[in-house]
mmJSON file of the N, C-alpha and C atoms, coordinates in Angstrom:
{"data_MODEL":{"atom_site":{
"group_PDB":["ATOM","ATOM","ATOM","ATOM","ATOM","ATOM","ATOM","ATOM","ATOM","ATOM","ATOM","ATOM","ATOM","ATOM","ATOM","ATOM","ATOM","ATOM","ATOM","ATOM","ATOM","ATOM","ATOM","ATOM","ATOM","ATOM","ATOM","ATOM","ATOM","ATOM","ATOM","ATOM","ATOM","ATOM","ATOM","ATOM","ATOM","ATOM","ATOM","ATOM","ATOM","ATOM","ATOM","ATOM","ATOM","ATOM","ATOM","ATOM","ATOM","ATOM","ATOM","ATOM","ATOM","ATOM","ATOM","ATOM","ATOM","ATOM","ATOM","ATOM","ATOM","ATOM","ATOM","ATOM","ATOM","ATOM","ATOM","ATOM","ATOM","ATOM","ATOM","ATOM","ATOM","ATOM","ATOM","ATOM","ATOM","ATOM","ATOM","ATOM","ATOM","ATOM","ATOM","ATOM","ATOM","ATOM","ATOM","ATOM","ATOM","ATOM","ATOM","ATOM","ATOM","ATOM","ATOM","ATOM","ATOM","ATOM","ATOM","ATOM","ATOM","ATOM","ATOM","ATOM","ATOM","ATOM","ATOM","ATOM","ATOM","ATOM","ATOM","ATOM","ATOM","ATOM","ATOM","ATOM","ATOM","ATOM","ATOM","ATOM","ATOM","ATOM","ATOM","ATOM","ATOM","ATOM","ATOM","ATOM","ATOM","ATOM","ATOM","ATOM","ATOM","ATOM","ATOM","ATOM","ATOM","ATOM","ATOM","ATOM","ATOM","ATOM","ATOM","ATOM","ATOM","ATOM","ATOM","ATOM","ATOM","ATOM","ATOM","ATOM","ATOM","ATOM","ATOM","ATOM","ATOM","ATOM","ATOM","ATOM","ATOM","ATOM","ATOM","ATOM","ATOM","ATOM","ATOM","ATOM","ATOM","ATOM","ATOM","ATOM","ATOM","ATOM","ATOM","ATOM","ATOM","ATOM","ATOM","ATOM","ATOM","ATOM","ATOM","ATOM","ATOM","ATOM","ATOM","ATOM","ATOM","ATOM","ATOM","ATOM","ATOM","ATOM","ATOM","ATOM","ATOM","ATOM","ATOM","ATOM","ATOM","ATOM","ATOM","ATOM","ATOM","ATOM","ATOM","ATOM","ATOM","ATOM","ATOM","ATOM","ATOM","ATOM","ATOM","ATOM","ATOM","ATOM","ATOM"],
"id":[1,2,3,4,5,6,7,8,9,10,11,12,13,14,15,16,17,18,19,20,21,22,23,24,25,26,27,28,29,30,31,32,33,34,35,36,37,38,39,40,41,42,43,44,45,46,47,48,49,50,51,52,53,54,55,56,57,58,59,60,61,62,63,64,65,66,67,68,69,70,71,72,73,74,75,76,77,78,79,80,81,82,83,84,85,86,87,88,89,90,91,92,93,94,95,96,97,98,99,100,101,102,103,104,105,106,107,108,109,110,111,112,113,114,115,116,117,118,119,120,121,122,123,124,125,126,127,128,129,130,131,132,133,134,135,136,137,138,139,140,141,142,143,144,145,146,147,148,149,150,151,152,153,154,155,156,157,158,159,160,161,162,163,164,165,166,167,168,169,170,171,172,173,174,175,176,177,178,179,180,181,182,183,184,185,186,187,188,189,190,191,192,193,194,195,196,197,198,199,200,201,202,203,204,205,206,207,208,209,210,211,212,213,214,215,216,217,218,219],
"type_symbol":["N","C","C","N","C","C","N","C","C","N","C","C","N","C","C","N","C","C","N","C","C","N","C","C","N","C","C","N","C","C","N","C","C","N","C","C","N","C","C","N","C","C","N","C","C","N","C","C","N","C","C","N","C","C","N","C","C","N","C","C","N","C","C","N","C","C","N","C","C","N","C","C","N","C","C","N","C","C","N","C","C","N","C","C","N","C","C","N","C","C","N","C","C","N","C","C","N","C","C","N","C","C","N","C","C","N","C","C","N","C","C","N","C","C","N","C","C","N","C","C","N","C","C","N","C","C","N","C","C","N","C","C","N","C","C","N","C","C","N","C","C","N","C","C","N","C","C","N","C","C","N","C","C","N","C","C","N","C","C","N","C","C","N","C","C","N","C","C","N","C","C","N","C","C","N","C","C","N","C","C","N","C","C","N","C","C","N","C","C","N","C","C","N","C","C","N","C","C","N","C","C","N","C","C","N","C","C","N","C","C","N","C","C","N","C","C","N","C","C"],
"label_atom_id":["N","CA","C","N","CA","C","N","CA","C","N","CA","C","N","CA","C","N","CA","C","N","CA","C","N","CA","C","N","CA","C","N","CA","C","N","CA","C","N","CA","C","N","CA","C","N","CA","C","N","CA","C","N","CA","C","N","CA","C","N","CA","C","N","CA","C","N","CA","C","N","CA","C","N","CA","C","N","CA","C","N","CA","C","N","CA","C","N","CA","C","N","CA","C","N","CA","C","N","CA","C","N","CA","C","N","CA","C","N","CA","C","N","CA","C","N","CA","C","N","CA","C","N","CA","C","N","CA","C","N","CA","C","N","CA","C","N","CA","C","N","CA","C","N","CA","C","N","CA","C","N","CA","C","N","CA","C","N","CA","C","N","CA","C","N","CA","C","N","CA","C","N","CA","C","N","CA","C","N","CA","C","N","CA","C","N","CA","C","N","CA","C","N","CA","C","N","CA","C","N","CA","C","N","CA","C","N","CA","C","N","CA","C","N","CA","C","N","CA","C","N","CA","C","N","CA","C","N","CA","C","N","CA","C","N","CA","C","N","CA","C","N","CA","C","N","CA","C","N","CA","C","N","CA","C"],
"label_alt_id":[null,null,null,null,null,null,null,null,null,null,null,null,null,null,null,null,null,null,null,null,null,null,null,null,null,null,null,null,null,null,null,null,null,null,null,null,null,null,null,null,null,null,null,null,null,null,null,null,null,null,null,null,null,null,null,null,null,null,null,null,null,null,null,null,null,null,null,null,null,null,null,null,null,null,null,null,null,null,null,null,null,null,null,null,null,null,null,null,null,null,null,null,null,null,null,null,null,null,null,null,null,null,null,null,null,null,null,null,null,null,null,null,null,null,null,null,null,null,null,null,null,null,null,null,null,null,null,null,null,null,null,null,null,null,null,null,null,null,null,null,null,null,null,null,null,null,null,null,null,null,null,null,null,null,null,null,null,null,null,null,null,null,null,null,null,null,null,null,null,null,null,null,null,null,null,null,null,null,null,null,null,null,null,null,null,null,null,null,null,null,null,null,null,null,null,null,null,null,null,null,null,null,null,null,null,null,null,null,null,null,null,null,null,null,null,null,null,null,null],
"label_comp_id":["UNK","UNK","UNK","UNK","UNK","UNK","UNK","UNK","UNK","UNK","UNK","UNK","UNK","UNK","UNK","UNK","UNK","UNK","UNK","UNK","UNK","UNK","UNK","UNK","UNK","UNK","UNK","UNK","UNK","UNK","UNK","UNK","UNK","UNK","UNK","UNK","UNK","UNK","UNK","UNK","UNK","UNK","UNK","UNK","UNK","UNK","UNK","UNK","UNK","UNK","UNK","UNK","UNK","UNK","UNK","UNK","UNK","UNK","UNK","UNK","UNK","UNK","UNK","UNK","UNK","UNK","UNK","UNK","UNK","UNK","UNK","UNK","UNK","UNK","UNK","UNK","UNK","UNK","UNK","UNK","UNK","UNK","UNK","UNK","UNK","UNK","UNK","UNK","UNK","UNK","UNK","UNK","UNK","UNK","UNK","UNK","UNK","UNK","UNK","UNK","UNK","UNK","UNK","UNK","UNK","UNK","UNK","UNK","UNK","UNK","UNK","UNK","UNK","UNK","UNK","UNK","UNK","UNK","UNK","UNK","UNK","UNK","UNK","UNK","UNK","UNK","UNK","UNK","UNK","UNK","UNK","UNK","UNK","UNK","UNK","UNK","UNK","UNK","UNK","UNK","UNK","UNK","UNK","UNK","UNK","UNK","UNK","UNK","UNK","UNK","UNK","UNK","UNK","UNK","UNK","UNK","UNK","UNK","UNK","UNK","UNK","UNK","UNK","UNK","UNK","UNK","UNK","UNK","UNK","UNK","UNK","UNK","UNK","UNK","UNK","UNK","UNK","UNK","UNK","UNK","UNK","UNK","UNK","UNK","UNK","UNK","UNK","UNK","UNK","UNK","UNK","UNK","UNK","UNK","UNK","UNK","UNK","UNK","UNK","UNK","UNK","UNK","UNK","UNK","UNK","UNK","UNK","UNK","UNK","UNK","UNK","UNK","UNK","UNK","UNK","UNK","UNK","UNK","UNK"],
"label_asym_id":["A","A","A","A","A","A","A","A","A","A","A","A","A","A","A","A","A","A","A","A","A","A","A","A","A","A","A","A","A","A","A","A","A","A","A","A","A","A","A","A","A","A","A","A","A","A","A","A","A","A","A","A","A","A","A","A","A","A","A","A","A","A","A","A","A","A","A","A","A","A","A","A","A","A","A","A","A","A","A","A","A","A","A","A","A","A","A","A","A","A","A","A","A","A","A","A","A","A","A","A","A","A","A","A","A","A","A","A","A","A","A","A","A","A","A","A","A","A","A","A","A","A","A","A","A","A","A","A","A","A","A","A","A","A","A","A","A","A","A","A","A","A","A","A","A","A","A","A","A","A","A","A","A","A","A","A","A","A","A","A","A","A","A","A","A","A","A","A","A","A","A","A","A","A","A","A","A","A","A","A","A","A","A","A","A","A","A","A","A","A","A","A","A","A","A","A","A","A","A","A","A","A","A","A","A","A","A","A","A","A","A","A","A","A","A","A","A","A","A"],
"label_entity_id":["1","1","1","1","1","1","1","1","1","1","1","1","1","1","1","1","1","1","1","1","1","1","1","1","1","1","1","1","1","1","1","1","1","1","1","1","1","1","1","1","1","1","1","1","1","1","1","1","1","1","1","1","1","1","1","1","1","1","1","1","1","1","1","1","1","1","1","1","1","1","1","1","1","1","1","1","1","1","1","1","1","1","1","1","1","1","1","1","1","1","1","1","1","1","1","1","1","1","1","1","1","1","1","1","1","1","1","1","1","1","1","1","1","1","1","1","1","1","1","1","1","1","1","1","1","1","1","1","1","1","1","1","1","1","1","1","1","1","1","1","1","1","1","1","1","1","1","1","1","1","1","1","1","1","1","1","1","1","1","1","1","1","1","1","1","1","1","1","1","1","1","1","1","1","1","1","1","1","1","1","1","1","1","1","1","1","1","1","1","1","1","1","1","1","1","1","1","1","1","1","1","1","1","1","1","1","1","1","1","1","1","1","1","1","1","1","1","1","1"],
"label_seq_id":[1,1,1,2,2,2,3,3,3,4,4,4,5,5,5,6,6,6,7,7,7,8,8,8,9,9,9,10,10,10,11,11,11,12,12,12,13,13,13,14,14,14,15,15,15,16,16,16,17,17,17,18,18,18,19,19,19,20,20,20,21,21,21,22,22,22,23,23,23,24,24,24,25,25,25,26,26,26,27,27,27,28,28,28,29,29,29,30,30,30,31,31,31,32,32,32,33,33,33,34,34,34,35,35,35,36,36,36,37,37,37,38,38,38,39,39,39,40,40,40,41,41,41,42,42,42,43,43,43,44,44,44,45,45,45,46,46,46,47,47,47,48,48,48,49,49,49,50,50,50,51,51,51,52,52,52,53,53,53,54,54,54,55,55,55,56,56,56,57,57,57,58,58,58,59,59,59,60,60,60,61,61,61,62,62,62,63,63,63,64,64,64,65,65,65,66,66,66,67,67,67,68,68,68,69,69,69,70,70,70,71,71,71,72,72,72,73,73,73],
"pdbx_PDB_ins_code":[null,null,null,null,null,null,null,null,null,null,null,null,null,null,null,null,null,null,null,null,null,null,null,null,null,null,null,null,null,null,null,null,null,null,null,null,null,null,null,null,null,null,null,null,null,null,null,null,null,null,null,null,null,null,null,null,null,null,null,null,null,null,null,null,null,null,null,null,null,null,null,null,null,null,null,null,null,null,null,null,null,null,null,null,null,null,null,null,null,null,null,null,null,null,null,null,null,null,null,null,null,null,null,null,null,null,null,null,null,null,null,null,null,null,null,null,null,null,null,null,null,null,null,null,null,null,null,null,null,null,null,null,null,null,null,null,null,null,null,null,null,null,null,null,null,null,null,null,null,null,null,null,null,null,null,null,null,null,null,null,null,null,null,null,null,null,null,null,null,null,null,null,null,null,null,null,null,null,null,null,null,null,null,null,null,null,null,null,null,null,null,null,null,null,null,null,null,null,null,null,null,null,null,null,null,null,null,null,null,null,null,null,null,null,null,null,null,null,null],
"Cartn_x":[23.076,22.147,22.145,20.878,20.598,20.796,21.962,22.534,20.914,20.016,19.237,19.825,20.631,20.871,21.414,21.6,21.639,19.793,20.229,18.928,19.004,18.559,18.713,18.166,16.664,16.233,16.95,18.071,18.551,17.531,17.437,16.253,17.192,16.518,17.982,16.79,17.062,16.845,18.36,17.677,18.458,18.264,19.147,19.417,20.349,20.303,21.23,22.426,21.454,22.481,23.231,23.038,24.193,23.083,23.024,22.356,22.624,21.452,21.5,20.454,21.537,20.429,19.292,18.21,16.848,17.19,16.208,15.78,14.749,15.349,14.507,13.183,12.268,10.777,10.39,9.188,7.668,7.321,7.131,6.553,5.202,4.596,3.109,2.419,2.479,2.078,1.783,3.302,3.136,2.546,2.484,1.385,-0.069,-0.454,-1.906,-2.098,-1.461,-2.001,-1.679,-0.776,-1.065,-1.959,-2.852,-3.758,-4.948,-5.112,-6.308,-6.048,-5.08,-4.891,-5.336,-4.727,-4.931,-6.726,-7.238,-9.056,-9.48,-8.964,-9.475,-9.473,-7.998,-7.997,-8.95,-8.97,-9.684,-11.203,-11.727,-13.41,-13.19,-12.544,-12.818,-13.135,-11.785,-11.54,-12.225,-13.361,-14.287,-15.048,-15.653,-16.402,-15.479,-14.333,-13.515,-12.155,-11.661,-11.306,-9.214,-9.126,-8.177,-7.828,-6.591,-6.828,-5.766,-5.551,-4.931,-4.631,-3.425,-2.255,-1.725,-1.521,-0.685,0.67,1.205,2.823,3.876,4.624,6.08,5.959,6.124,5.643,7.031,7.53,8.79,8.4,8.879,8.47,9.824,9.213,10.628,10.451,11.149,11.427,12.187,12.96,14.269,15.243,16.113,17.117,17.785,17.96,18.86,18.414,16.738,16.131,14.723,15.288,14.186,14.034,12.411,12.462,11.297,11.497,10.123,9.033,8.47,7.709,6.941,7.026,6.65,7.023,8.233,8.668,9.457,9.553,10.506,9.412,9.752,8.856,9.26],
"Cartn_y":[39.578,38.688,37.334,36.654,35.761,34.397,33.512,32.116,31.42,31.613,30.016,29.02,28.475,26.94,26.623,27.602,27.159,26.695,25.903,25.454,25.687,26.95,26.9,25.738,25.181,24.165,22.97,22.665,21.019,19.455,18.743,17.977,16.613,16.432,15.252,14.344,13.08,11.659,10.998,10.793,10.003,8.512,7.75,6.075,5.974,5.186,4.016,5.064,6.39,7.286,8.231,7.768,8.413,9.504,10.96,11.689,11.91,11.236,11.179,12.504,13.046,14.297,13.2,14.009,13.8,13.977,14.054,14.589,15.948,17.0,17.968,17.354,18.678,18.354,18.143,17.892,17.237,18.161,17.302,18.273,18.271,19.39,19.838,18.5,17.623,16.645,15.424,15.304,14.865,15.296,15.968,16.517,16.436,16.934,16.325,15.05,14.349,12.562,12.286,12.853,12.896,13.016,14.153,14.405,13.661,13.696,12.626,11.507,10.538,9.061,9.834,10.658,11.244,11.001,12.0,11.822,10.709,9.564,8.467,7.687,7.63,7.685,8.128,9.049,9.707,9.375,9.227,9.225,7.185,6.481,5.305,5.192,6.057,5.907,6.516,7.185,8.314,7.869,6.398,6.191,4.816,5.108,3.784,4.464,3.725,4.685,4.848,5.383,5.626,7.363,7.91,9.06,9.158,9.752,9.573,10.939,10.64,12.155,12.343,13.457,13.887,13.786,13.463,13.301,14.839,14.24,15.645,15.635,14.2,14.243,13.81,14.269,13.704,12.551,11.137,9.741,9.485,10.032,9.332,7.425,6.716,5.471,4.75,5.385,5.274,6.714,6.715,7.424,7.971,6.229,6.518,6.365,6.689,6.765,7.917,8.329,9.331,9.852,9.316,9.423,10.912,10.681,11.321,10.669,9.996,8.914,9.639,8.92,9.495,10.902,11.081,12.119,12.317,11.191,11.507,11.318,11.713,10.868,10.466],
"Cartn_z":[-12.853,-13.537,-12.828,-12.556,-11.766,-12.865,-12.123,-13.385,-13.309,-14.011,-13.958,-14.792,-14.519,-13.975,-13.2,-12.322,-10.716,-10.128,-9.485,-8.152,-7.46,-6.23,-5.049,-4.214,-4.48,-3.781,-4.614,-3.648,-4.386,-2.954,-4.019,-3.335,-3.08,-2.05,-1.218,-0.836,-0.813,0.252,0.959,2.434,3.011,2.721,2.56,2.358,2.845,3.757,4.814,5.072,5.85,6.594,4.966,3.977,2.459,2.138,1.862,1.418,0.049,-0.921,-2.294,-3.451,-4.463,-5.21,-5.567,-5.92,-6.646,-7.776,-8.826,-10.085,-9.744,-10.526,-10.52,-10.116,-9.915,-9.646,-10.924,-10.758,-11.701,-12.703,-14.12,-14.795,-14.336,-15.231,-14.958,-15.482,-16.444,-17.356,-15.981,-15.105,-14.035,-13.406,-12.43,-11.69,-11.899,-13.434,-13.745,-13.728,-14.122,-13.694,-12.428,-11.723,-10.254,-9.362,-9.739,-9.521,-9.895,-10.878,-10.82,-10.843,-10.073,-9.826,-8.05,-7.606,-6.24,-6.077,-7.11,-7.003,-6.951,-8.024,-8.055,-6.478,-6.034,-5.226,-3.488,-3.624,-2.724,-3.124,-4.208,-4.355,-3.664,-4.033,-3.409,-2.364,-1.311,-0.136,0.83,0.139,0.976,1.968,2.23,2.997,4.369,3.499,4.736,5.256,6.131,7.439,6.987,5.516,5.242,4.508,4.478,4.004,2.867,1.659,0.468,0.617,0.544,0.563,-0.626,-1.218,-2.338,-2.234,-3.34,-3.549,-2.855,-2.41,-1.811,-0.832,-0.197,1.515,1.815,2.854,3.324,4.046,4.12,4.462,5.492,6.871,7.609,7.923,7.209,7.732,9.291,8.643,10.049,10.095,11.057,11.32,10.234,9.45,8.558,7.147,7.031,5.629,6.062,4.938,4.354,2.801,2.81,0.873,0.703,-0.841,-1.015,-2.016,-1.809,-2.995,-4.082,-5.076,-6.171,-7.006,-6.4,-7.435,-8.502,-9.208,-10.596,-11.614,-12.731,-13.861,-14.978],
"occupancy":[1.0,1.0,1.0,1.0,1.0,1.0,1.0,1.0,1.0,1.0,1.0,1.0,1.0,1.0,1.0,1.0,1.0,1.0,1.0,1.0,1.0,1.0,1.0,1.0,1.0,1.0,1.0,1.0,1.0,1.0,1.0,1.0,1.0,1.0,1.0,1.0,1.0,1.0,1.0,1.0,1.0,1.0,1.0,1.0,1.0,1.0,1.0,1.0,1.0,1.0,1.0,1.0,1.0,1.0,1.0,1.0,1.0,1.0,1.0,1.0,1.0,1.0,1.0,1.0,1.0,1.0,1.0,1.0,1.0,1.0,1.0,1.0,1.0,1.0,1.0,1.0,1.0,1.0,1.0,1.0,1.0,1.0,1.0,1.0,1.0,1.0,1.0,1.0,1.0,1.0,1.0,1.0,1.0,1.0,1.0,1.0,1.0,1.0,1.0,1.0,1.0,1.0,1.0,1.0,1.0,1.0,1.0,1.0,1.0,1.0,1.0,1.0,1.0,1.0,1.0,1.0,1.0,1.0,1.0,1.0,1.0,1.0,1.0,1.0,1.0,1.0,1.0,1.0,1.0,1.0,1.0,1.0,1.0,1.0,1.0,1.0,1.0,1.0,1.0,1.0,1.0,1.0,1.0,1.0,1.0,1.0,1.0,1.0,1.0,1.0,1.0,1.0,1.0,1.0,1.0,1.0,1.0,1.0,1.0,1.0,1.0,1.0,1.0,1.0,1.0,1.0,1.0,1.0,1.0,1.0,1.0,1.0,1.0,1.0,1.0,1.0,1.0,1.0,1.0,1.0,1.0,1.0,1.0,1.0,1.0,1.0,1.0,1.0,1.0,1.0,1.0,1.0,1.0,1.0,1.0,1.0,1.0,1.0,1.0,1.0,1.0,1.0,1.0,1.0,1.0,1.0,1.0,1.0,1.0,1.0,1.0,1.0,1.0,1.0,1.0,1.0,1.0,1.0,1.0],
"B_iso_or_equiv":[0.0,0.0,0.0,0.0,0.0,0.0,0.0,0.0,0.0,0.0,0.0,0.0,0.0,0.0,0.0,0.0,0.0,0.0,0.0,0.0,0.0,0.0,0.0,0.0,0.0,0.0,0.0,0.0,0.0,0.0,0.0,0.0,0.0,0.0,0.0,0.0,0.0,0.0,0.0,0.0,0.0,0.0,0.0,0.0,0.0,0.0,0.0,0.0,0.0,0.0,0.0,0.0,0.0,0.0,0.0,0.0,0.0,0.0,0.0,0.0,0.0,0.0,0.0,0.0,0.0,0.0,0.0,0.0,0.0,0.0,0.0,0.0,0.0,0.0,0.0,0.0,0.0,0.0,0.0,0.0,0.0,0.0,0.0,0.0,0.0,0.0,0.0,0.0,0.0,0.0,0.0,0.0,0.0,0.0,0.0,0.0,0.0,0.0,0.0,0.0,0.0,0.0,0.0,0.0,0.0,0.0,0.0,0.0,0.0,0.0,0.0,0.0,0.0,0.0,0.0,0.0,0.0,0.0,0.0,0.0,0.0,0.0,0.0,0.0,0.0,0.0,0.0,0.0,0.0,0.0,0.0,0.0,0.0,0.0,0.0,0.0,0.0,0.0,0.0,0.0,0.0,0.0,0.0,0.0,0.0,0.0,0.0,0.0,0.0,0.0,0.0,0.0,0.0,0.0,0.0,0.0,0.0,0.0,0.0,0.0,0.0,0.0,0.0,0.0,0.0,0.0,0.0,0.0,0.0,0.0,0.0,0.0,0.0,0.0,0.0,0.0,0.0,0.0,0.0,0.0,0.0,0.0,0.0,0.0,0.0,0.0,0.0,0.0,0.0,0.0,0.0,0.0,0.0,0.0,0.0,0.0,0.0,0.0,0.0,0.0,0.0,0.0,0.0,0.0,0.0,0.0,0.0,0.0,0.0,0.0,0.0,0.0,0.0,0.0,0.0,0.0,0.0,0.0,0.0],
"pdbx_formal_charge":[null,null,null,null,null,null,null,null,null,null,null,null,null,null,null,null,null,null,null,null,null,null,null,null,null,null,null,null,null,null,null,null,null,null,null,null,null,null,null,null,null,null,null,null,null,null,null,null,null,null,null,null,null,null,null,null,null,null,null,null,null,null,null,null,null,null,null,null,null,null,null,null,null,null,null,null,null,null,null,null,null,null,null,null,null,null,null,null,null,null,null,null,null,null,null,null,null,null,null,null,null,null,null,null,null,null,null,null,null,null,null,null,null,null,null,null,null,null,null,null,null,null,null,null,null,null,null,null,null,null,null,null,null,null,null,null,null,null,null,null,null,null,null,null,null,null,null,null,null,null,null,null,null,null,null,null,null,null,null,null,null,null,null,null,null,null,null,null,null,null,null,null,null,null,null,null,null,null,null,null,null,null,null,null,null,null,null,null,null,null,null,null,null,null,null,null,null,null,null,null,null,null,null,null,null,null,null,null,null,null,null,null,null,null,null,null,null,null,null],
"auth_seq_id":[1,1,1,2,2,2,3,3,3,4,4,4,5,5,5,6,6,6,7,7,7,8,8,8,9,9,9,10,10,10,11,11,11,12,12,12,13,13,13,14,14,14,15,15,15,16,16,16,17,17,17,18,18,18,19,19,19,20,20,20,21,21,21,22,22,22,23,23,23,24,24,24,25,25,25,26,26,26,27,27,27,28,28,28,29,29,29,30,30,30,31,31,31,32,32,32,33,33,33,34,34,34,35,35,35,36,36,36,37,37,37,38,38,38,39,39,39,40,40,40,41,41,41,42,42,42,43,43,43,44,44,44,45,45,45,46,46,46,47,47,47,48,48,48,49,49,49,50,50,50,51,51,51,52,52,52,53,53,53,54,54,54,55,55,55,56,56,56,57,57,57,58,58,58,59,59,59,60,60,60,61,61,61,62,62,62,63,63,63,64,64,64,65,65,65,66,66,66,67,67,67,68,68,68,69,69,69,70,70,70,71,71,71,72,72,72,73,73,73],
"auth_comp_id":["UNK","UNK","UNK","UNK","UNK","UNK","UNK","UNK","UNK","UNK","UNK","UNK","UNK","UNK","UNK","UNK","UNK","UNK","UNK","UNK","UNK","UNK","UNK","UNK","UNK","UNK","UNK","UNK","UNK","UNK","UNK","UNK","UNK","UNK","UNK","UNK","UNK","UNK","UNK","UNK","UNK","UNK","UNK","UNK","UNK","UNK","UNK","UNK","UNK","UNK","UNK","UNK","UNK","UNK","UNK","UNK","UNK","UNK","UNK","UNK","UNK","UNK","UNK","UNK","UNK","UNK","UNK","UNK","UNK","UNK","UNK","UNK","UNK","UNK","UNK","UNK","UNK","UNK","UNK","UNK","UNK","UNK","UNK","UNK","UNK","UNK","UNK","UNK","UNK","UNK","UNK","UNK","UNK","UNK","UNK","UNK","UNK","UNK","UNK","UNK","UNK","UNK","UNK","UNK","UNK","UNK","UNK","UNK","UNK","UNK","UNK","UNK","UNK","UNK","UNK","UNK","UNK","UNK","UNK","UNK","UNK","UNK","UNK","UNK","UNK","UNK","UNK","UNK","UNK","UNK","UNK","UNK","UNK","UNK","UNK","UNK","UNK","UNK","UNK","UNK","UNK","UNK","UNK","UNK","UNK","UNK","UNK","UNK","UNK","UNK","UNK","UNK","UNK","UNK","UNK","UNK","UNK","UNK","UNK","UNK","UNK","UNK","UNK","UNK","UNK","UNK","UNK","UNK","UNK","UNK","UNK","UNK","UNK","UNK","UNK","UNK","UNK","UNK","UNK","UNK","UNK","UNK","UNK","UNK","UNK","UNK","UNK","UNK","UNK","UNK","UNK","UNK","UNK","UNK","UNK","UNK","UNK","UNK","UNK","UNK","UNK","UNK","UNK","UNK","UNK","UNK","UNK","UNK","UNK","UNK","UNK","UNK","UNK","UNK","UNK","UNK","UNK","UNK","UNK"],
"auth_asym_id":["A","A","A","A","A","A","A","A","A","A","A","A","A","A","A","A","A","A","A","A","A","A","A","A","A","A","A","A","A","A","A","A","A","A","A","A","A","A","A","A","A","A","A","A","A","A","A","A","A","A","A","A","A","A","A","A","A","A","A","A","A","A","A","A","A","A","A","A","A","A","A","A","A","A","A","A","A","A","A","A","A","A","A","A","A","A","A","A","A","A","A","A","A","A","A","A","A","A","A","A","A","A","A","A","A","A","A","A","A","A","A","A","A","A","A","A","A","A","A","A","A","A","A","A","A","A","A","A","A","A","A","A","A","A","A","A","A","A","A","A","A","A","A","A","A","A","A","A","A","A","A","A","A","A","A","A","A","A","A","A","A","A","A","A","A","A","A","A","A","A","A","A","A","A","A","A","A","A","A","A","A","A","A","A","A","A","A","A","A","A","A","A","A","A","A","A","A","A","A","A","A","A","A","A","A","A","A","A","A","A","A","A","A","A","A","A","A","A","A"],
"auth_atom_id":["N","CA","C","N","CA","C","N","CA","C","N","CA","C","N","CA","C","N","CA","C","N","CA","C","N","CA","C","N","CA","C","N","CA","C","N","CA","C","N","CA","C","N","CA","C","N","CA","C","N","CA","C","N","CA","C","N","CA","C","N","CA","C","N","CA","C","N","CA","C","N","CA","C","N","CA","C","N","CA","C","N","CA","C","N","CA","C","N","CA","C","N","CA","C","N","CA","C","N","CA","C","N","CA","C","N","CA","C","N","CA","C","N","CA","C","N","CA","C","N","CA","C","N","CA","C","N","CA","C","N","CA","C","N","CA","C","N","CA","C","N","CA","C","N","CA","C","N","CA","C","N","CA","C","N","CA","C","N","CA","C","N","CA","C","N","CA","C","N","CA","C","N","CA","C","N","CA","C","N","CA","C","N","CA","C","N","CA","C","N","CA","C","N","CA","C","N","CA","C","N","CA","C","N","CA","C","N","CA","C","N","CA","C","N","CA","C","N","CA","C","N","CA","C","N","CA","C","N","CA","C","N","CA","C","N","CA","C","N","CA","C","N","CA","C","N","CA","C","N","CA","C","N","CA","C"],
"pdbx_PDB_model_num":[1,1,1,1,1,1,1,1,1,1,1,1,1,1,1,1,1,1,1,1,1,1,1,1,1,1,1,1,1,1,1,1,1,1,1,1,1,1,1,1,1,1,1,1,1,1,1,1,1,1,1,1,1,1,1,1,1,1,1,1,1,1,1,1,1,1,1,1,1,1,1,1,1,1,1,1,1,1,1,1,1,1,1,1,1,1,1,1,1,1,1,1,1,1,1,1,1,1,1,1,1,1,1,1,1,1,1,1,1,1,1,1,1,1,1,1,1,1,1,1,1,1,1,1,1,1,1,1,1,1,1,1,1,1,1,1,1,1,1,1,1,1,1,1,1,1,1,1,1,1,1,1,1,1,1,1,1,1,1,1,1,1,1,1,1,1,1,1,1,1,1,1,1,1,1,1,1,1,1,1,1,1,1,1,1,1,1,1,1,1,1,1,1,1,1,1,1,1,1,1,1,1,1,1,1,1,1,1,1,1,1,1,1,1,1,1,1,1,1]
}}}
């Protein structure tokens, strides 16, 4: 029998070289206002020379930082 409350995907950021846990992923509640702050987003930005990405992007800063923005809630 498979433990669920184990995580196989455990979700990490690097800070100043220290690899720190996340918070589980997003609820769905999140994700829907994600999404449409994303649209809002994107219907502004449609005609000027920028592009609006959805949240769970790995953000390399430096060597010794790497986040993931916007993922707790």
């Amino acid at each position: 029998m498979r433990n669920l409350a184990y995580n196989e995907n455990v979700r990490e950021e690097l800070l100043d070289g220290v690899i720190v846990n996340m918070s589980p992923h997003p609820t769905t509640n999140h994700n829907i206002i994600a999404s449409n702050i994303y649209h809002i987003f994107s219907n502004f930005l449609e005609e000027k020379n920028c592009l609006p990405l959805a949240d769970g992007l790995d953000v390399t800063l430096s060597d010794k930082d790497r986040v993931i923005p916007d993922q707790a809630c």
